[in-house]
C-alpha positions as CSV (number, residue, x, y, z in Angstrom):
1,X,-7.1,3.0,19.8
2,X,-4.8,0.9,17.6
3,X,-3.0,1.3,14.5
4,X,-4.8,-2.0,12.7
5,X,-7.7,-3.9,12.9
6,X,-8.2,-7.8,11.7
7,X,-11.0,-8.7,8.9
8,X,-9.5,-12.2,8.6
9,X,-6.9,-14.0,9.5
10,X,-4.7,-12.8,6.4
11,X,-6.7,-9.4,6.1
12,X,-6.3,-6.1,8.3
13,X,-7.4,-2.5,7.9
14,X,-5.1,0.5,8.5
15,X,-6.3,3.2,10.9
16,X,-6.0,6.8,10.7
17,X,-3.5,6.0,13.4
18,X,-1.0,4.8,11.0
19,X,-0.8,8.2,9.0
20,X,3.0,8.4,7.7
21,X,5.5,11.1,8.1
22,X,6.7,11.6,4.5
23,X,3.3,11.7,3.6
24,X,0.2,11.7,5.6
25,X,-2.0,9.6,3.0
26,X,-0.1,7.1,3.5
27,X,1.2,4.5,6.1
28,X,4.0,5.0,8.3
29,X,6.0,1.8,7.3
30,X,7.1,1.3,11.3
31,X,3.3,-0.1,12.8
32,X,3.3,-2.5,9.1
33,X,7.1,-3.7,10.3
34,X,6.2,-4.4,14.0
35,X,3.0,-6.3,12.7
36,X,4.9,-8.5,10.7
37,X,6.9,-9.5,13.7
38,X,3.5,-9.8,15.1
39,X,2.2,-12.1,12.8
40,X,5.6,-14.4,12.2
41,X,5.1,-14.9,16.5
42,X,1.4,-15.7,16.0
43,X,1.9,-18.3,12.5
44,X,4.9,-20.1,14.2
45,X,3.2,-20.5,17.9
46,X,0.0,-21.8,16.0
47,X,2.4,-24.1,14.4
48,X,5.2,-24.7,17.3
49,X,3.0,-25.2,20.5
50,X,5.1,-26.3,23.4
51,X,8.2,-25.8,21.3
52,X,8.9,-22.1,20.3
53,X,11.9,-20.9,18.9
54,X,12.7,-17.0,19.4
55,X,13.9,-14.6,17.1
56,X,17.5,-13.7,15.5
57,X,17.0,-11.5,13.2
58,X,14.0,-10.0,11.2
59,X,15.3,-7.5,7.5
60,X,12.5,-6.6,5.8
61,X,12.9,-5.3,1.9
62,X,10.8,-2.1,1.6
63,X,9.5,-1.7,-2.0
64,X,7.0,1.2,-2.2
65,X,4.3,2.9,0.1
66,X,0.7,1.7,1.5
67,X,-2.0,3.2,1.4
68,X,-4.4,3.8,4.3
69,X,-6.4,1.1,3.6
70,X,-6.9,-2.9,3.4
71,X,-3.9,-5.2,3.0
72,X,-3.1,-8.7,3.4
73,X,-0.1,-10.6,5.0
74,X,1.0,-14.0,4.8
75,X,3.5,-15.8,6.2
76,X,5.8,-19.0,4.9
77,X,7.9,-21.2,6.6
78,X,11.2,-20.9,4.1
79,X,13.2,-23.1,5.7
80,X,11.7,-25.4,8.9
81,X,13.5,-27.4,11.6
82,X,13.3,-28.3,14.9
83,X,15.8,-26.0,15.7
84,X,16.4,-23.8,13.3
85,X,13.7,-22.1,11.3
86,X,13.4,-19.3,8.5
87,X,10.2,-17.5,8.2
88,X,8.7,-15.4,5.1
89,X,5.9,-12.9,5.5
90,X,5.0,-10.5,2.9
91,X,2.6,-7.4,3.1
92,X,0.6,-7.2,0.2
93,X,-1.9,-4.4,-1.3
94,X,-3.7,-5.3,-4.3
95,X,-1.6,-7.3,-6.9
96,X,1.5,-5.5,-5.4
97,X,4.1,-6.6,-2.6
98,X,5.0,-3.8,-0.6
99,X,7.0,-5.1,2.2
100,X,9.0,-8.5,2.3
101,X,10.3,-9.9,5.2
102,X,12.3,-12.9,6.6
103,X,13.1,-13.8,10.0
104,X,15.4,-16.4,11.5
105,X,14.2,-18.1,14.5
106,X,16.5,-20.3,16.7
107,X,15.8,-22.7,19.7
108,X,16.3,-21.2,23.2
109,X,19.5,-22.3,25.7
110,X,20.9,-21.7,28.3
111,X,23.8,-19.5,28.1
112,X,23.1,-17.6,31.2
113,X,27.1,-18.5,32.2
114,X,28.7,-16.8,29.4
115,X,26.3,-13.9,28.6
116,X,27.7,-10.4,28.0
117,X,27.9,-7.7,25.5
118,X,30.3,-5.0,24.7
119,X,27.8,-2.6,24.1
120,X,27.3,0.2,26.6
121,X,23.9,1.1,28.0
122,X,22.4,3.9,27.9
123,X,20.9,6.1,30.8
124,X,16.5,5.0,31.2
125,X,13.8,7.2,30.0
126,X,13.6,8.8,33.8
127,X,17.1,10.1,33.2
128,X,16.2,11.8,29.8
129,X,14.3,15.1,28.7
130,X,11.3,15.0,27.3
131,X,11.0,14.8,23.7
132,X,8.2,15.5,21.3
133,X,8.7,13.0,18.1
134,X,6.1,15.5,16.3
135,X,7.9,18.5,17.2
136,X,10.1,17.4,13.9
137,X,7.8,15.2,12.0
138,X,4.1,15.3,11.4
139,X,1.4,12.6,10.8
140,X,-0.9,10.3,13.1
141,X,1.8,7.4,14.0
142,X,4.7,10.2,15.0
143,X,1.6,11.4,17.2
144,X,1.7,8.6,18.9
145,X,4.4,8.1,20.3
146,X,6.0,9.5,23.8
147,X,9.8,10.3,23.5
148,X,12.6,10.8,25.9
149,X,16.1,11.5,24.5
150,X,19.4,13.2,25.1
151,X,20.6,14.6,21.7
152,X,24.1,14.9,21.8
153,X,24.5,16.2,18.0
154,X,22.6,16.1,14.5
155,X,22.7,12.3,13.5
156,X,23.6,11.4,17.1
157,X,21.0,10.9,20.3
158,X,20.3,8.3,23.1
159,X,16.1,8.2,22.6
160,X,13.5,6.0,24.4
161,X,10.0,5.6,22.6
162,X,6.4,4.2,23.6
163,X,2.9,4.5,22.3
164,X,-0.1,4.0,24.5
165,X,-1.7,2.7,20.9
166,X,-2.2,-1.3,20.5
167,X,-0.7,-3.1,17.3
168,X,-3.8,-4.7,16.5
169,X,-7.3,-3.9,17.8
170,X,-8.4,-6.6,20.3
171,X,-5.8,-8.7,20.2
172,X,-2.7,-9.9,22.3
173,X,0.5,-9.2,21.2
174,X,3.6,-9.9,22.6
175,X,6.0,-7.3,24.5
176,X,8.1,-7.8,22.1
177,X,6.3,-7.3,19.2
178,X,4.6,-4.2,20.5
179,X,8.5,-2.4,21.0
180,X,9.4,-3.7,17.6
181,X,6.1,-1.3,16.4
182,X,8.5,1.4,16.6
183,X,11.9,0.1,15.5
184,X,11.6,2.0,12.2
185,X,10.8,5.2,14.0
186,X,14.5,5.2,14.1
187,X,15.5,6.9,11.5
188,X,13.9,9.9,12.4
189,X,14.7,10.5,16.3
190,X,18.1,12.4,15.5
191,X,18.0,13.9,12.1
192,X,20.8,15.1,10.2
193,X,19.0,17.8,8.1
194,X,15.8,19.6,8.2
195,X,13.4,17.1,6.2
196,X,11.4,20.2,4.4
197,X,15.0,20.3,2.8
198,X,16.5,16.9,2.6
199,X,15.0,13.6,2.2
200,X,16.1,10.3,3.7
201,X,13.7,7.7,4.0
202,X,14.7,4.1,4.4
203,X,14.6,1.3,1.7
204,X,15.0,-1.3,4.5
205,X,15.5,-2.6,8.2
206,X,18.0,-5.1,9.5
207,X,17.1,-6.1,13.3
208,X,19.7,-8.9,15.3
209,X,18.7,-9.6,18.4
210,X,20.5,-11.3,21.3
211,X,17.5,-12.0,23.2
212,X,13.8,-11.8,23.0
213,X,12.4,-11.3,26.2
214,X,11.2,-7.5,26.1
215,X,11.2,-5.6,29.9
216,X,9.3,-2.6,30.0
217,X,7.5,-1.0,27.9
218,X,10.1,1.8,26.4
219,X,12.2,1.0,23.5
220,X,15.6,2.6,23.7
221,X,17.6,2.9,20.7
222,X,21.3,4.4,20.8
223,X,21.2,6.2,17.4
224,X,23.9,7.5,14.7
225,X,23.1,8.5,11.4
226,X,25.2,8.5,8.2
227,X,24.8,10.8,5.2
228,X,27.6,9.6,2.8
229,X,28.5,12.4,-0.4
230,X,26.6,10.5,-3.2
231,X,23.1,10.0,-1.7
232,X,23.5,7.0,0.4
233,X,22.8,7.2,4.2
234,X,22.6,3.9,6.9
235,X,21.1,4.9,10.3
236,X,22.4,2.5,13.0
237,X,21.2,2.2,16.3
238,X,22.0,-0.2,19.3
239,X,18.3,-1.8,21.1
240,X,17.5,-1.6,24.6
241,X,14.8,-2.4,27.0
242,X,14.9,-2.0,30.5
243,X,17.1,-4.8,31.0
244,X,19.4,-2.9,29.0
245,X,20.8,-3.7,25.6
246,X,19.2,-6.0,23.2
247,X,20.5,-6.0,19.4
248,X,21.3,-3.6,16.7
249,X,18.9,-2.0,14.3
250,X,20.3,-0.7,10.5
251,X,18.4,1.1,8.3
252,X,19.9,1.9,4.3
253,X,18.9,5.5,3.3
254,X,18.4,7.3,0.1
255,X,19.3,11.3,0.8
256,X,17.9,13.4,-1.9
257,X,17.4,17.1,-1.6
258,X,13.8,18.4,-2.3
């Protein structure tokens, strides 16, 4: 199974696989998010060859819902170089633009010497109870994913995730690309409040990365969530792989009771 298939090289389809949690018509924005990454990796190695550069950071503008259904994406190079590059892709349905995204990509070194990180990691998915993603939300993509996690309060957990489901149907995808499926699964491994009473769905994502490498196949994401007094929420978690930690993931909220 996978949550997409490819009509053309701009086109895709949306599987049942991709049914949302907010509302099970429609997508679950996190498989569209990780298959923009997908497709910025694809355009710029077409493009780059030999010479890749890896990713910095990926925010993506969130500006309504999709459908299950046909879309298009596209991708623009904003800004090239030979060392430096800024990538556009949007997600398109209809005469609409749903999702907006721009990554920085910047030329590999060797720092290997002076690599470090003050973040702390956190214990791997063996060390972890089992945990259920559906138990809390429903829909097709929440299905699909496998959960370990340690919750420690509301708003505050250590969680790994994985899916046994491919981005894309029949085609290669990076490591990388394949854990970024999930990074907007986020904001829902450690809720605050009971969503049949509050909502809180994100209006964007912010991913920095300090490397691109991906180990394993788990995403870990080191989670706190924020619900401020006048409707405003950010959900900020720290990356891992099994390497250990690999970036930081923000997410801007808008909290509304039902």
């Amino acid at each position: 199974m996978a949550y997409f298939e490819r009509l053309s090289a701009t086109r895709l389809r949306a599987t049942p696989s991709t049914a949302g949690a907010w509302n099970e018509a429609e997508q679950h924005i996190s498989p569209a998010l990780g298959l923009l990454i997908h497709s910025i990796e694809r355009d710029h190695l077409a493009r780059r060859g030999d010479a890749p550069l890896q990713m910095s950071r990926f925010s993506a503008d969130i500006f309504g819902v999709i459908p299950i259904d046909e879309f298009d994406v596209v991708v623009l190079v904003s800004r090239a170089g030979r060392t430096i590059e800024l990538l556009e892709a949007e997600l398109t349905y209809g005469e609409r633009t749903i999702v907006l995204a721009r990554a920085w990509l910047l030329q590999p070194s060797d720092t290997e010497a002076v690599a470090g990180t003050a973040f702390e990691p956190i214990p791997g998915p063996d060390e972890l109870e089992a945990f259920a993603p559906s138990s809390v939300w429903p829909g097709n993509y929440i299905a699909s994913l496998e959960g370990r996690r340690r919750q420690f309060e509301p708003g505050r957990a250590f969680t790994w995730l994985r899916s046994a489901e491919q981005l894309v149907a029949d085609e290669e995808v990076s490591g990388f690309a394949a854990a970024c499926t999930h990074l907007d699964a986020a904001n829902g491994v450690s809720v605050r409040e009971d969503p049949r009473e509050v909502i809180f769905p994100n209006v964007d994502l912010t991913a920095h990365f300090t490397r691109s490498d991906f180990s394993g196949d788990w995403l870990g994401l080191d989670t706190r969530v924020t619900f401020g007094a006048g409707g405003l929420g950010l959900t900020h978690s720290v990356l891992h792989d099994a390497a250990g930690p690999l970036g930081s993931l923000a997410q801007s909220l808008t909290v509304r009771s039902r």
